[in-house]
TORTOR-524574 format. One line per 3 residues: their letters; for each residue x, y, z of C-alpha. Coordinates in steps of 0.25 Angstrom, whole numbers, plus 5000, padded with zeros to 4 digits. Layout:
a) X/Y/Z  ...
end
This chain:
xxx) 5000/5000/5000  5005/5014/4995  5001/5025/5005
xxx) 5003/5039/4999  5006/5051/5005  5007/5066/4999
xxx) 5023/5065/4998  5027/5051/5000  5023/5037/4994
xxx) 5024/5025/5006  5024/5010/5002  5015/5004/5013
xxx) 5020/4989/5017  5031/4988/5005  5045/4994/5004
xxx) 5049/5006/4996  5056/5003/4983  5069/5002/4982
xxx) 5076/5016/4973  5084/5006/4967  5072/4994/4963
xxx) 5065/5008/4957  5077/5013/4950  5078/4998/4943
xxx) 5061/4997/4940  5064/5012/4932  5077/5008/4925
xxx) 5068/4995/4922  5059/5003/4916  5067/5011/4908
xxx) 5075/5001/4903  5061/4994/4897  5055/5006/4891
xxx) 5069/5007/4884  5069/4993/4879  5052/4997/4874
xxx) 5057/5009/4867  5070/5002/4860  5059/4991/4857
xxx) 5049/5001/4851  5061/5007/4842  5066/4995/4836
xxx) 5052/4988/4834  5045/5000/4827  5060/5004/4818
xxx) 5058/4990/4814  5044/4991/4810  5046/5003/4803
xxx) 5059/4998/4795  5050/4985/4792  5039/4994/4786
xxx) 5048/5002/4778  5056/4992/4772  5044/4983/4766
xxx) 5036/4995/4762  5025/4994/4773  5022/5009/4775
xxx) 5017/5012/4764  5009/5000/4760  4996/5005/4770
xxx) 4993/5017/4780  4993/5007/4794  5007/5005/4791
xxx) 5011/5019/4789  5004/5022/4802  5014/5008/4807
xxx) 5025/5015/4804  5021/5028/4809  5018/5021/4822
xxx) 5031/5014/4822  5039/5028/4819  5032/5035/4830
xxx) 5034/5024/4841  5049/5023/4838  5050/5038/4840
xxx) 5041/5036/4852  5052/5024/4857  5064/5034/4853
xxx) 5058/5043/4862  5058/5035/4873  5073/5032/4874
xxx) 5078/5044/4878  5070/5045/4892  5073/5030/4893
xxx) 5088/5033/4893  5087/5046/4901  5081/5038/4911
xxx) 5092/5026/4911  5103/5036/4912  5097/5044/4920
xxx) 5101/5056/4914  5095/5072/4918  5107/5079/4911
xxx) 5100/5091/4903  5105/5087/4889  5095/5074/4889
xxx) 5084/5086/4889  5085/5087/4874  5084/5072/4872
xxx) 5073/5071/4881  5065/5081/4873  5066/5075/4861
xxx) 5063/5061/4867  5049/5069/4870  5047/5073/4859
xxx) 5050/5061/4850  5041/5054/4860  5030/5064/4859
xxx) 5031/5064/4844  5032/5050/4843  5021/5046/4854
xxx) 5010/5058/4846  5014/5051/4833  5011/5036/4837
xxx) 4998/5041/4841  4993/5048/4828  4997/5036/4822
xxx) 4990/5027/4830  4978/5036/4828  4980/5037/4812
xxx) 4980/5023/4811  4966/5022/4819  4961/5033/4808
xxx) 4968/5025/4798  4961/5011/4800  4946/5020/4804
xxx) 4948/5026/4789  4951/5013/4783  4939/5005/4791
xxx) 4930/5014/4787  4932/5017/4774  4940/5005/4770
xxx) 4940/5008/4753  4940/5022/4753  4954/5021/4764
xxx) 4964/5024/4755  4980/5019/4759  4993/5026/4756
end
């Protein structure tokens, strides 16, 4: 039981935990969300150049929108690597401040343009289930 005061957190009938078991759950932690992210890269590269290289982009709009989505979450598992890193090295020096930035942005960019393409692929397949012979493909 967790009894909760206005400055102070108490653990009722366990012990506290330990800085050091905390410190290895967070570098746990980091270190998994580093392997996703380096997963995430390699996998949607590796669709992309697979696409690319038999000529699968062009052939109907759903995998234009594949691809798409396969650029933008790269950029979104990019993105992620720089905070993953600050956080192994535990850095705070001010010239990381640039690089956090453009991590940001890169995730902000990549995370608003996996969403537009999620939603242009719904708009897609409502266009071509309702009017299935007038729904013309690139």
């Amino acid at each position: 039981m967790i009894t909760m005061n206005i400055t102070t957190a108490t653990v009722v009938g366990g012990d506290k935990p330990d800085e050091k078991e905390m410190e290895h759950v967070q570098l746990a932690m980091v270190c998994a969300t580093l392997l996703f992210s380096i997963c995430t890269i390699i996998t949607n590269l590796l669709t992309l150049a697979v696409m690319l290289r038999h000529g699968l982009i062009r052939k109907n709009t759903i995998n234009m929108h594949i691809a798409s989505l396969c650029a933008s979450d790269s950029l979104v598992g990019v993105s992620a690597l720089p905070f993953q890193l600050l956080q192994l090295t535990k850095s705070n020096h001010q010239e990381m401040v640039a690089i956090t930035w453009t991590a940001a942005v890169a995730m902000s960019v990549g995370f608003f343009t996996c969403h537009s393409n999620a939603f242009l692929v719904g708009v897609n397949r409502v266009c071509a289930t309702l009017a299935p012979h007038a729904y013309k493909r690139l």
